[in-house]
C-alpha positions in Angstrom: 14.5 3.4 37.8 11.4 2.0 36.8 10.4 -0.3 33.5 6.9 1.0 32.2 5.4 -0.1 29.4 2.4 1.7 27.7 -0.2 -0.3 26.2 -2.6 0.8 23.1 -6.0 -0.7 22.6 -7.3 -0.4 19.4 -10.7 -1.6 18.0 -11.1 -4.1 15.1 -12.3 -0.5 13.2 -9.1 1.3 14.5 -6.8 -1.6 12.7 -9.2 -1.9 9.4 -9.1 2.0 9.1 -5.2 2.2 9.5 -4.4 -1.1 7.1 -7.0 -1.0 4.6 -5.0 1.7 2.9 -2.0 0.5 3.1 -3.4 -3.3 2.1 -5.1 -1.3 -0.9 -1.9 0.3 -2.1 0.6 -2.6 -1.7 -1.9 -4.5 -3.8 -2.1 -2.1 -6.5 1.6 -1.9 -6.8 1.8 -5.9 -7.0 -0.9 -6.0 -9.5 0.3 -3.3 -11.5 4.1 -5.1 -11.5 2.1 -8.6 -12.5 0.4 -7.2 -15.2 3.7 -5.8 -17.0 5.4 -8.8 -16.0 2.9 -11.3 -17.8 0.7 -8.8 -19.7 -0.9 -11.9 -22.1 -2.2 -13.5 -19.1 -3.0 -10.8 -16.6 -6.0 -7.6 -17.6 -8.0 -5.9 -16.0 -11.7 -4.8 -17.4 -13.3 -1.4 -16.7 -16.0 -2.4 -14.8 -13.5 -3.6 -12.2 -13.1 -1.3 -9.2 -9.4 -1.5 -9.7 -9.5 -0.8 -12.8 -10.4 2.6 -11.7 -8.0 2.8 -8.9 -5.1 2.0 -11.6 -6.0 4.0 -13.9 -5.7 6.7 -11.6 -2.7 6.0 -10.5 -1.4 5.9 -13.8 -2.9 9.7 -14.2 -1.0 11.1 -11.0 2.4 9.3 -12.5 1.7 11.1 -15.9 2.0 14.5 -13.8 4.4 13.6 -11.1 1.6 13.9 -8.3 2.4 10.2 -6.7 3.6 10.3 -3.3 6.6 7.8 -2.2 7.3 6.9 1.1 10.4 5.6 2.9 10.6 1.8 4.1 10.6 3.5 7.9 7.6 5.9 6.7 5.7 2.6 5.9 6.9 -0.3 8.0 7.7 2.5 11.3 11.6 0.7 11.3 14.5 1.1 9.2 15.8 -1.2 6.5 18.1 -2.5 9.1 16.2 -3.6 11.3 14.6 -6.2 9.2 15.9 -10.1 10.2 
């Protein structure tokens, strides 16, 4: 029996395109949880890119079209994996 290993090579384009949206959405969610948490000292104005991201999330929520994904889904390994 023989140990193999495979090896990926991805480009600096390759990782952007697969973490830029997950960076984007874990951001959203922390900003959105900040500015409930301390609404007097956190706001967003409209000319603000997120601005516009938020407020479309907060559209999908109003008719259930938002999308949740498992811990595995996100992080590819289970809850108990974690150390």
């Amino acid at each position: 029996m023989t140990n193999t290993s495979q090896q990926h090579t991805m480009t600096i384009e390759d990782v952007q395109r697969v973490l830029e949206p997950l960076l984007r959405r874990i951001i959203r969610e922390e900003v959105m949880r900040l500015s409930q948490e301390f609404p007097q000292t956190f706001y967003l104005t409209p000319d603000m890119p997120l601005y516009e991201d938020m407020e479309d999330i907060a559209q999908r929520r109003a008719v259930n079209d938002i999308v949740l994904y498992s811990h595995d889904e996100v992080w590819n390994e289970p809850i108990s994996a974690k150390v």
